[in-house]
N, C-alpha and C positions, 0 to 999 in steps of 0.2 A: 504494500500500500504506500500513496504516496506521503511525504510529508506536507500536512496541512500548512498552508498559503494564509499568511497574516495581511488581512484586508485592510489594516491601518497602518502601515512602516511606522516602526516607531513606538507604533500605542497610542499616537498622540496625533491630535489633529492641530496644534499648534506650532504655529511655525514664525519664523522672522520677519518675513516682509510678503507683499501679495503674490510676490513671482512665484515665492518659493509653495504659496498656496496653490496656484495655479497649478507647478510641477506632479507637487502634491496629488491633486486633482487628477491631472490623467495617468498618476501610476494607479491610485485607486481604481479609477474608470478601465485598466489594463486586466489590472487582475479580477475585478468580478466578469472579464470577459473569460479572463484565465479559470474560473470558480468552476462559471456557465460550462464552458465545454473545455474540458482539462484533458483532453489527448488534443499532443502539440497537432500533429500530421494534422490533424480534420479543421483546426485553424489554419492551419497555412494551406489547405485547399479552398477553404472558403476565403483568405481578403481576397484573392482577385474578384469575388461577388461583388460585395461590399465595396470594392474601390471605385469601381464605375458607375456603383447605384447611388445618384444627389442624395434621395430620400434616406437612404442607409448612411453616409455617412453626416446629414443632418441628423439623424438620432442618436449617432456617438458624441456627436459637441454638444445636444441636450443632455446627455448623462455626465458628461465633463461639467458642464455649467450645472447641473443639481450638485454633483460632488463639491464644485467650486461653494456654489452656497454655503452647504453646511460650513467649510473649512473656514467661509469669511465670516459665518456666526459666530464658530466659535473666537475667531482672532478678534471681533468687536472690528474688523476691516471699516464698517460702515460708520462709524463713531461721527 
């Protein structure tokens, strides 16, 4: 079995400044892709779907920007 995949690096959703929230952001946004379907091979057969489909990778930068949210709540980013 594999070793289980820590959905928060770190533990922590606090970080130094908003880039690094950002970065933050899409390694999260990565691995619940990684969670979703955890055999490498059947990811790397599916991006060429997804690279060419607008609608598909419009719903990867909406999961980025929910990720990002959370991360700016908790840093008070909006203060």
């Amino acid at each position: 079995m594999s070793e289980p995949v820590q959905l928060i690096p770190g533990n922590s959703l606090i970080t130094k400044t908003p880039e690094e929230g950002r970065q933050l952001a899409v390694k999260m946004s990565r691995l619940i892709i990684k969670i979703t379907q955890p055999d490498p091979a059947v990811r790397e057969k599916l991006r060429p779907v997804y690279a060419e489909d607008a609608a598909m990778l419009l719903a990867v930068g909406q999961v980025v920007a929910t990720e990002f949210a959370t991360i700016a709540a908790a840093n008070n980013y909006w203060r």
